[in-house]
N, C-alpha and C positions, 0 to 999 in steps of 0.2 A: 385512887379508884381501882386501878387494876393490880396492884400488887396483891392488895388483899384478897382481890377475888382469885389470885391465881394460887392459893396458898388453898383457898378451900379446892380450886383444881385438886391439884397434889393431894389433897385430902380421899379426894374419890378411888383411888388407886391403889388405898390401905387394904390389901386384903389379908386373910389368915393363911395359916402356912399350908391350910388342905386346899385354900382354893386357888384354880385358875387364874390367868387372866382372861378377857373376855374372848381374843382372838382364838386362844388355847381352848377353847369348850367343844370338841368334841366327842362324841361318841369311841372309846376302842376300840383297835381292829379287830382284839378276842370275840369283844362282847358283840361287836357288828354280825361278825361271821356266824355268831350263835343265833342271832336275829334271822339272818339271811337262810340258815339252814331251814330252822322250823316254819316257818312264815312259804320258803320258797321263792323267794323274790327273784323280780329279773334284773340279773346283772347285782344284786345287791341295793336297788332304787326303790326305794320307800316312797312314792307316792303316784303321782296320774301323769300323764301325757297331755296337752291341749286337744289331739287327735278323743282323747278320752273323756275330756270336761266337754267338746264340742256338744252333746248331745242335751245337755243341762239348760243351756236357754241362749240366747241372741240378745243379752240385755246391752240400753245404751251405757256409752261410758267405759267403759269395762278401761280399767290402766292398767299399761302391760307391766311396770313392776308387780303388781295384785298379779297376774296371770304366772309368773314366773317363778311364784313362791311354791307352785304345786311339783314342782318337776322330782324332789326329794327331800325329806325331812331334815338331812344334814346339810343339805346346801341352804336351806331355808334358815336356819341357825345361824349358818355365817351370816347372813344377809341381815338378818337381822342384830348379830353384834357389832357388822361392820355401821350400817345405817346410825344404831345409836350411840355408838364410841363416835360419832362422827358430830353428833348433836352435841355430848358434853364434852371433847375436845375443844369447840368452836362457840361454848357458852358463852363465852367474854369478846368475841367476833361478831357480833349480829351478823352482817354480810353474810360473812363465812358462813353461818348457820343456816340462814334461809337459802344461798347458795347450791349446800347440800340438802337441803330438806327438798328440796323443788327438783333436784337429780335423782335422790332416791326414792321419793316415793309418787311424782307427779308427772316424770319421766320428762323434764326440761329441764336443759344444761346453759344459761345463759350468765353473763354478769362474772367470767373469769380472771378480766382482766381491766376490772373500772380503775381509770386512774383519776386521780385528785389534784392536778398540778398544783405547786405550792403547797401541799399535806403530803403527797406519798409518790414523788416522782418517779417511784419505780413501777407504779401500778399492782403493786401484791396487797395483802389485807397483813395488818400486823399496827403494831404501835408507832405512832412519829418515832425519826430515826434522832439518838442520841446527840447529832450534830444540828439539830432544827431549835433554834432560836427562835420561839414565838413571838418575842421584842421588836424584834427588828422584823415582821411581815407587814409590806406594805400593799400589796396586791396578791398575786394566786387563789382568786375567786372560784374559778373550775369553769367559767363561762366565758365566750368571747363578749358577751355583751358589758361585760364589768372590764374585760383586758385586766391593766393594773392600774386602775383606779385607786384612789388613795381610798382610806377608811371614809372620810366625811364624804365625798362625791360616792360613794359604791354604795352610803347609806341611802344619800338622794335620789339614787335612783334606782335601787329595789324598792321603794316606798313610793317614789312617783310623783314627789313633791319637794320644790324648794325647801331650801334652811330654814326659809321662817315659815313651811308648814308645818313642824317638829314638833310636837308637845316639847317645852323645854326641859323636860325632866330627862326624853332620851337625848339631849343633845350635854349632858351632865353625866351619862355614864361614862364611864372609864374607855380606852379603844380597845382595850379586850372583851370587853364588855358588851360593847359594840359592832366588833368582828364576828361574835359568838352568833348575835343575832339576824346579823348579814348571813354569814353563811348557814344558817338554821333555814334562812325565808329562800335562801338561792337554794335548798336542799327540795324545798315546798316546790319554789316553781319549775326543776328539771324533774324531779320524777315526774307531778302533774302531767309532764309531756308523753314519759308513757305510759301512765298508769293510763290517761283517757284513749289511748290508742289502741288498748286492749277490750276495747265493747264495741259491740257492733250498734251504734244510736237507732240504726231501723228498725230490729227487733226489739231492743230495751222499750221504746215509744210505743209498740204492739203490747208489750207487758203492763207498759204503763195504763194505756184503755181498759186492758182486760181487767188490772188490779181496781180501776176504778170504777168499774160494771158489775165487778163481783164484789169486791170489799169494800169501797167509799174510801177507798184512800189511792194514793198516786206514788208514793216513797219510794224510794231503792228496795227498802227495806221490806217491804211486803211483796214486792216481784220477785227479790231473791228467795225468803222461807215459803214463800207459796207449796211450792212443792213437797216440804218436807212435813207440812203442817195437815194437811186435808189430810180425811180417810179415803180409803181408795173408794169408796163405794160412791164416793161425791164429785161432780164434774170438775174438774178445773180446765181453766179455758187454757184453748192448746198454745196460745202465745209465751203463757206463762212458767207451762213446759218445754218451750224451742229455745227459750234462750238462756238455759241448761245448758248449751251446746256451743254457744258463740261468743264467750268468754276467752280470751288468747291468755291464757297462764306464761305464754313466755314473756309478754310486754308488761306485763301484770309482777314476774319475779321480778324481770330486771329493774323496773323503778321500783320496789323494795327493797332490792342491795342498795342502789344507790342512794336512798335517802338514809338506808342504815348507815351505811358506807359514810356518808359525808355526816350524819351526825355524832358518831363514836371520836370520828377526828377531830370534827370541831368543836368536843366536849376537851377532848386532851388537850387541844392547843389553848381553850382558854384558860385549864388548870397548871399551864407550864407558861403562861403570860400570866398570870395572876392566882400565885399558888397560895396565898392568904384565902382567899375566897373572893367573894362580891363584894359591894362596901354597898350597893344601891337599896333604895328603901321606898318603898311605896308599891303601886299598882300603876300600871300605862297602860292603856288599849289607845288600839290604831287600827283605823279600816282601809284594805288592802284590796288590789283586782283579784288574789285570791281567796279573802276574806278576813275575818277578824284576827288580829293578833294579840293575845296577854301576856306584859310583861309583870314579873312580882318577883320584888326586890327579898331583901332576906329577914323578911319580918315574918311571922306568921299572918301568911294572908286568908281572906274567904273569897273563893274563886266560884260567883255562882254565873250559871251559863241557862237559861231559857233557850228551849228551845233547841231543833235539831234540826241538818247532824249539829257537829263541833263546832268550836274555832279553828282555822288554820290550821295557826300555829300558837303553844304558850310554852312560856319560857321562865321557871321559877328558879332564882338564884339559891333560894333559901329559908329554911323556918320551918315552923310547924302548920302547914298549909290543912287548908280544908278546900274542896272540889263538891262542890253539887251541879248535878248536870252532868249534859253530852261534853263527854272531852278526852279528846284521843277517837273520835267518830268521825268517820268520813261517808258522805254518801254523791260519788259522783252525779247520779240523777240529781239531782239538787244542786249542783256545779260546786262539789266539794270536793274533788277526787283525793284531794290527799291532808289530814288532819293529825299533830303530830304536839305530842305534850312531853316537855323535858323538865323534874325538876331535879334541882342539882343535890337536894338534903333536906333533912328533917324529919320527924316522926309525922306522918301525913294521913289523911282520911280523905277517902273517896266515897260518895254519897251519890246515891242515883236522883235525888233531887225531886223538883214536880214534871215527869215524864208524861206524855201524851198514848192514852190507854184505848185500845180499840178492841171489838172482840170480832170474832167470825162469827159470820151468818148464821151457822148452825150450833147454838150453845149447848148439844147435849151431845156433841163429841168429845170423842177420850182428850184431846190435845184443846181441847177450846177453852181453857181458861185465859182471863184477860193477857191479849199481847201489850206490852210495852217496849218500845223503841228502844233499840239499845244506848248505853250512856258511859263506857267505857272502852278504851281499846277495840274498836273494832271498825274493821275496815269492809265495809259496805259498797260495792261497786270502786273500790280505790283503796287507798289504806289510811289505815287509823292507828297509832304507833306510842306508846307511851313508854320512856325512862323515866324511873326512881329510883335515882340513885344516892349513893351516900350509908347504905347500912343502914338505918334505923329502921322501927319496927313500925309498918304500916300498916294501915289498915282498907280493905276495898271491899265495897259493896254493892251490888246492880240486880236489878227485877231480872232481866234475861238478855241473853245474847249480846254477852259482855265480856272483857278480861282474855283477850288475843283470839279472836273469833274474826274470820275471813268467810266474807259471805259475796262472792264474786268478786272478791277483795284479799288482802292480806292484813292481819290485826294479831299488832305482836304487845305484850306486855311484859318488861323487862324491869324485874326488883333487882339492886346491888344487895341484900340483904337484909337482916334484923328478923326478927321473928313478927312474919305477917301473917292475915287473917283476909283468906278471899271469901267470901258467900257474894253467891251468885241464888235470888230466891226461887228461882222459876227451873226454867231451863237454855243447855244451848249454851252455857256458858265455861271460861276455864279452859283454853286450848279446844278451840273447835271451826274446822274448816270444809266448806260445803261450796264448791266451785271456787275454789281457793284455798289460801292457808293462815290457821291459825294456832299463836303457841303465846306459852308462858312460861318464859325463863327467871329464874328464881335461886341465885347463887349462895344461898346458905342463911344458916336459921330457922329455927323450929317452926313450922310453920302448918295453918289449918287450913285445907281445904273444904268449902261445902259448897255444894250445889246439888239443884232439879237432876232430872234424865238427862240424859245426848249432851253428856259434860264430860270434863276429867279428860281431854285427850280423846276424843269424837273426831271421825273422821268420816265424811258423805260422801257425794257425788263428786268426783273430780277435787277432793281436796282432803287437806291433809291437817288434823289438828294433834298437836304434840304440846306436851308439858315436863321438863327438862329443869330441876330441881338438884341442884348441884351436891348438898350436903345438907346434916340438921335432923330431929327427931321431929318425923312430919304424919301428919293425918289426914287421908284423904275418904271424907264423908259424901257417900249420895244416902239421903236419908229412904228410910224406909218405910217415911208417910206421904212420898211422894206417889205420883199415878200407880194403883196399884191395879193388876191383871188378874182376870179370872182365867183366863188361857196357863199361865204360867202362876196356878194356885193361890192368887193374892201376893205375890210378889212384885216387887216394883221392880218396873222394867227398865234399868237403871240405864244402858247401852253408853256407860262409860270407864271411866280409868285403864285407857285404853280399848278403842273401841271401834273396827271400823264396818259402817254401817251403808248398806244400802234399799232401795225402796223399791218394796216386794210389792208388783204390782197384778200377779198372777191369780190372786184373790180377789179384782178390782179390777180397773178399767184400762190394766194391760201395759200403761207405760212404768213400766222395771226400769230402774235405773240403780248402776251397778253402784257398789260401795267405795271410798278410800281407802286412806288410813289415818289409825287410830293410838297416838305412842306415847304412851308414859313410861320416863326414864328419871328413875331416883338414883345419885350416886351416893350416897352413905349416909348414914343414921337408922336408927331405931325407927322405924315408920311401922305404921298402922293404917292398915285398906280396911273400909267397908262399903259394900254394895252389891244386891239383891241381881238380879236374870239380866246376864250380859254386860259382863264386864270383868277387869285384871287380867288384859289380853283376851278379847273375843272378838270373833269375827263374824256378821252376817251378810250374806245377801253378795256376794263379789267381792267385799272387804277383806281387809285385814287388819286386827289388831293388837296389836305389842305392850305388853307391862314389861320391862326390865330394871328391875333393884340389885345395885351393884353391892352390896353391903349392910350389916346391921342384923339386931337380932328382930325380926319386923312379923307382924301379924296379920291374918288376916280373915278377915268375915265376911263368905257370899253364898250366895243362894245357885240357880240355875246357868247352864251356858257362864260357866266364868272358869279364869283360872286357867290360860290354853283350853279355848275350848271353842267349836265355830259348828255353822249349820249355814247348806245351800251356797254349795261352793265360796267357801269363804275360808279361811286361815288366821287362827286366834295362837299367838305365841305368850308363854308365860315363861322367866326365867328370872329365878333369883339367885346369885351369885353366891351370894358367901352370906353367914350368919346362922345361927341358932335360931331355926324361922318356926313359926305354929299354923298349921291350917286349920280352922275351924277346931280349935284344942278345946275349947270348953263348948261345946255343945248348945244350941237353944233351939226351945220348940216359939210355935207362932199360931195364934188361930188364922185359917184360913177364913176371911170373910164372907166365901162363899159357901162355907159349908159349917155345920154343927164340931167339925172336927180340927184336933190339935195334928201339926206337922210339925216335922224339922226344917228348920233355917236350910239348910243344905242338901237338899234331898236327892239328888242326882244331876247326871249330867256337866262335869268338869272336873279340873285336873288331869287335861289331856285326852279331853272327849270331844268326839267330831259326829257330822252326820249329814247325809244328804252329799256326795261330792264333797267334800273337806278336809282339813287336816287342825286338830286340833293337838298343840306341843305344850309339854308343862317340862319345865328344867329345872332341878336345885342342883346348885354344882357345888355348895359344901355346908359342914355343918349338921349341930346334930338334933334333927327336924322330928316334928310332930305332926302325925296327918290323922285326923278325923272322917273315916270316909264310910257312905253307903252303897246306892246302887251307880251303874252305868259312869265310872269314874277311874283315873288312875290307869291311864291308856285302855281308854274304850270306844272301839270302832264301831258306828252304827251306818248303815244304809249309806254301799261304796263309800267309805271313809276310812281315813288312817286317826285314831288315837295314839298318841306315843308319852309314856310318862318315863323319866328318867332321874333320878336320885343319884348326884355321882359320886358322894362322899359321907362318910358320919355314920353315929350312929342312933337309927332313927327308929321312932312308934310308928306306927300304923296300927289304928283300932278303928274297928268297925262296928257301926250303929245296926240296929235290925232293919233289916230292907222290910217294907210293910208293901202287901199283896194289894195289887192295882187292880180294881176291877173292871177300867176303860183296856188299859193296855199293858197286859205282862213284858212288852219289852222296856217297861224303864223300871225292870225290877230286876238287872242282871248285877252279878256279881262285880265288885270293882277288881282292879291291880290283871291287867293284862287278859281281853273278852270282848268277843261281840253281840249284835245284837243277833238272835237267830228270828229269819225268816223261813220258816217250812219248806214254804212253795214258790217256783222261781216265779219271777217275775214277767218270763215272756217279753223280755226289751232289754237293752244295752243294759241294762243295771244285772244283769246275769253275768257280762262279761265283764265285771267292774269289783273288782272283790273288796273288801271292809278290811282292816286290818286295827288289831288292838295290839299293844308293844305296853309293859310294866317291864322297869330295867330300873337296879339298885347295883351298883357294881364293886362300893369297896363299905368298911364298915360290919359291925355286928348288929343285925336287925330286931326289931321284937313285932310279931303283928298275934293280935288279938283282936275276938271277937270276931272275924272275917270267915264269910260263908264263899271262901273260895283255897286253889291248895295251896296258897302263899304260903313259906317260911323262910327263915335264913337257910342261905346256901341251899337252893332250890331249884328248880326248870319246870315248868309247869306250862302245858300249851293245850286250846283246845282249834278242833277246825268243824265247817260246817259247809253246807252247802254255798252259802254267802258269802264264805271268807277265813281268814284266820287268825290266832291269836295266840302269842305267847309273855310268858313272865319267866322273868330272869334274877336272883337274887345271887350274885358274886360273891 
């Protein structure tokens, strides 16, 4: 298992001889200094103070990693290659992963030092040590209540029944066989202990009334998206908004290391006690005080589960498996805190099954298409945790809010490889964490992404969703016949692949609640992004959200707010490393459905555009790139905000479409490649003292730009300033 996956590691790391490493991606002192001059900055610090953001709003939530990101553009960079060099280091670690995932972006440091007595006597995270003989393990449980019990007595009593209560088919597996599932079910009942310690049950049971006053249902699952589902203009009862707030993320991480923790080891130890495989054949279920257990030997089985959340725990040896149903769902209200599916190989399909479908009250809101429970990975008031492993090429499929989505929970989905196919129909799916955290690790293999809105690496209120995609020539799809927006010209409001979102409630009934974050991190292949307003690193609302591609010659197609780009205090990073990349190279128009008239796919607003309090960063750090671009793009600062675009290597097009005359608002008609938006007339408030800054920088390389109604060319300086702020372009 892990040799292979460490080989696609080493694979991420191939860069070309112009680019970086990710550590190494800074700005020049030349080119800083040229910045610094024209601009006027103080001290050289490209972005805001706290003392400065104070004035923007009092929203709940607010996490101080999100707050830290504003202080300067080049510290924001680091942070952001440290964070995600940190995710695909620790791909093949779960622990480790979530570890740091929950240090960097959720600002809890717990679960340093879990030890596994009998697995990992030293207490650090890493592979059994080369002197561990899985044959001879008689005891080392990790619990006093097993001590060292032999295998037969440690089985009787994690199940809680005599020998001859055993189906005899588990009393015929092999004792590795048997160890494996012991310590999978002890893995169940010690995180349980603190996954349920992290809810506060007096408010959840206030949530619980309100859910069933207002919607007819009682579930985890609709107390936790309550919030993110209503339009503001609609009441939602205030229980259902407090317990937003009383979710303990540090009790919530640490039993998620530790059931990672304890099942990475006792997946190795079964494969160094019985490195042929399984020999077991058939199907066992067993009902446990934690709940249902499936065991399925290595035939190709059909695993269908009625009903939600999950089971437990299932544990597949082998074969070409089929899954219908909740599985990998936990929903603590439902006394499921913790539901966890391990299968060890096969080319496998996951099937959302006959799921239970409810709609909201009000059916002619934007978001009110039927809800269905989630049926995949995802950890709901606890965690919901799924390995498939083995390489082969899978297949996953779920209505919504599925495939490592943490919904006051943690929900991880972890492929070893093969070339897989996630769709997710709805939304909410695909690495998405909303008072908790959710990801999907994916260690190589060409692989398709599709999903609804608020997917792809979505991150809400106090949580953090990431999707960590090792290697492989991948595609990541939010279609463009999903909810589409009259506000943002018929565009679909995609707020994913990378995305981190919060809920604007300044339009509505006042409770703002700040954003996460939002990270999508590709280390190498040929990949392809498409997705419409918000998204490929954007940031809204208190958020922040991260795309970083370490590699490959990769494409990409978006609409509004994408591409380093954020609005309303929020911070959208884009950086692609290395490759021969194209943005919006071939061009397409779209009937707007609101109006008799044809537009452009891309029509302003990213590639390192911000607005409202923001900072919107776009990075290519080599390679020799193609950019498509029209207005307000291309380091473009609007309304106190920093845009910063930076090309650090290659030699690259830049061609410009005709920017077409706005008859609502001539500021989304400004020129791109380093410019703000102009405001005439001051403002009369803090946003007077708060200047916009726009930054275009190309620093090595022979350029071509065409078509562009602004003074961009090779070997150039170009700046303008205004009442509002200022702006320069730089071409080296």
């Amino acid at each position: 298992m892990f040799s292979t996956v460490m080989l696609v590691v080493a694979a991420t790391v191939a860069l070309s001889q112009d680019a970086p490493n990710r550590s190494e991606l800074t700005v020049p002192d030349g080119a800083w200094s040229a910045i610094d001059e024209r601009l006027g900055l103080d001290g050289g610090r490209l972005g805001y103070t706290p003392e400065q953001l104070e004035p923007f709003g009092r929203d709940l939530h607010v996490l101080r990693p999100v707050l830290r990101q504003f202080a300067d553009v080049r510290k924001t960079l680091r942070f952001s290659g440290r964070a995600t060099d940190l995710l695909l280091n620790n791909a093949v670690y779960e622990d480790e992963f979530i570890r740091h995932a929950f240090a960097q972006f959720l600002d809890e440091t717990m679960g340093r030092r879990i030890r596994l007595p009998g697995l990992d006597a030293q207490g650090i995270s890493g592979e059994l040590p080369d002197s561990f003989d899985a044959s001879t393990q008689t005891g080392g449980w990790n619990v006093p209540w097993l001590e060292d019990k032999d295998t037969k007595t440690a089985m009787e009593v994690v199940f809680d029944v005599g020998a001859d209560g055993f189906p005899s088919a588990l009393l015929e597996l092999t004792e590795a066989e048997q160890r494996l599932i012991i310590r999978l079910l002890v893995a169940v009942f010690e995180s349980s202990r603190y996954t349920t310690n992290a809810f506060d049950r007096a408010s959840i049971d206030l949530g619980m009334d309100a859910a069933q006053e207002q919607y007819g249902l009682d579930t985890g699952y609709v107390v936790s998206i309550a919030p993110r589902f209503e339009p503001y203009g609609r009441l939602i009862a205030r229980p259902l908004m407090d317990v937003v707030g009383t979710t303990d993320l540090g009790y919530l991480g640490h039993g998620s290391i530790l059931a990672a923790k304890s099942v990475r080891l006792a997946v190795e130890e079964f494969n160094r006690a019985q490195p042929d495989g399984a020999t077991f054949t058939g199907i066992i279920r067993i009902g446990t005080t934690a709940g249902p257990i499936v065991i399925g030997g290595v035939d190709s089985d059909n695993h269908v589960h009625v009903g939600y959340p999950g089971p437990a725990l299932v544990i597949d040896f082998g074969g070409d498996d089929r899954y219908e149903g909740a599985f990998a769902v936990s929903d603590g209200v439902r006394e499921r805190p913790v539901s966890l599916l391990i299968d060890l190989g096969g080319r496998d399909t996951y099937l959302p099954g006959e799921t239970e479908v409810w709609q909201p009250r009000n059916p002619s809101d934007a978001e009110s298409e039927d809800r269905s429970n989630p049926t995949l990975a995802a950890g709901v008031f606890g965690l919901g945790m799924l390995w498939d492993l083995g390489g082969e090429n899978d297949a996953y499929e779920a209505v919504e809010s599925s495939m490592g989505v943490g919904l006051h929970g943690v929900g991880m989905l972890i492929d070893d490889g093969g070339d897989d196919t996630y769709l997710v129909r709805q939304s909410w799916g695909q690495g998405v964490g909303h008072v908790g955290f959710g990801a999907i690790i994916d260690r190589g293999g060409n692989d398709q992404y599709t999903s609804g809105r608020s997917s792809q690496a979505h991150g809400s209120t106090r949580g953090a969703g990431v999707i960590v995609d090792l290697a492989g020539n991948d595609t990541y799809t939010i279609p463009d016949s999903t909810a589409r927006s009259e506000l943002y010209l018929g565009r679909v409001v995609a707020m994913g692949q990378g995305c981190g979102y919060g809920r604007r409630a300044d339009l509505g009934d006042s409770r703002s609640m700040a954003g996460g974050f939002g990270v999508l991190v590709d280390g190498a292949g040929d990949d392809h992004y498409s997705a419409m307003a918000w998204s490929q690193g954007a940031g809204y609302w208190w958020g922040v959200g991260i795309l970083e591609d370490r590699g490959g010659n990769d494409t990409y197609r978006q609409g509004k707010y994408s591409q380093g780009a954020a609005a309303h205090f929020a911070v959208g990073i884009h950086v692609d490393l290395d490759g021969n990349d194209t943005y919006n190279a071939n061009p397409e128009r779209m009937a707007n459905p609101y109006t008799s008239e044809e537009q452009w796919i891309a029509e302003n607003q990213y590639a390192g555009h911000a607005r409202d309090g923001a900072l919107g960063i776009f990075v290519d750090g080599a390679g020799n790139d193609e950019y498509v671009l029209r207005a307000n793009c291309a380091g473009s600062g609007d309304l106190n905000s920093v845009g910063f675009f930076w090309d650090r290597s290659g030699d690259d097009r830049y061609t410009g479409l005709e920017i077409d005359p706005s008859p609502g608002n001539a500021n989304w008609t400004r020129p791109p490649m380093g410019t703000i938006t102009i405001y005439p007339e001051p403002f009369h408030s803090f946003r007077d003292d708060l200047r916009a800054y726009g930054v275009f920088l190309d620093t090595e390389g022979t350029d071509t730009y065409e078509g562009l109604e602004s003074a961009a060319r090779n070997s150039h300086v170009w700046s303008e300033g205004f009442l509002n702020g200022r702006a320069v372009g730089i071409d080296r």
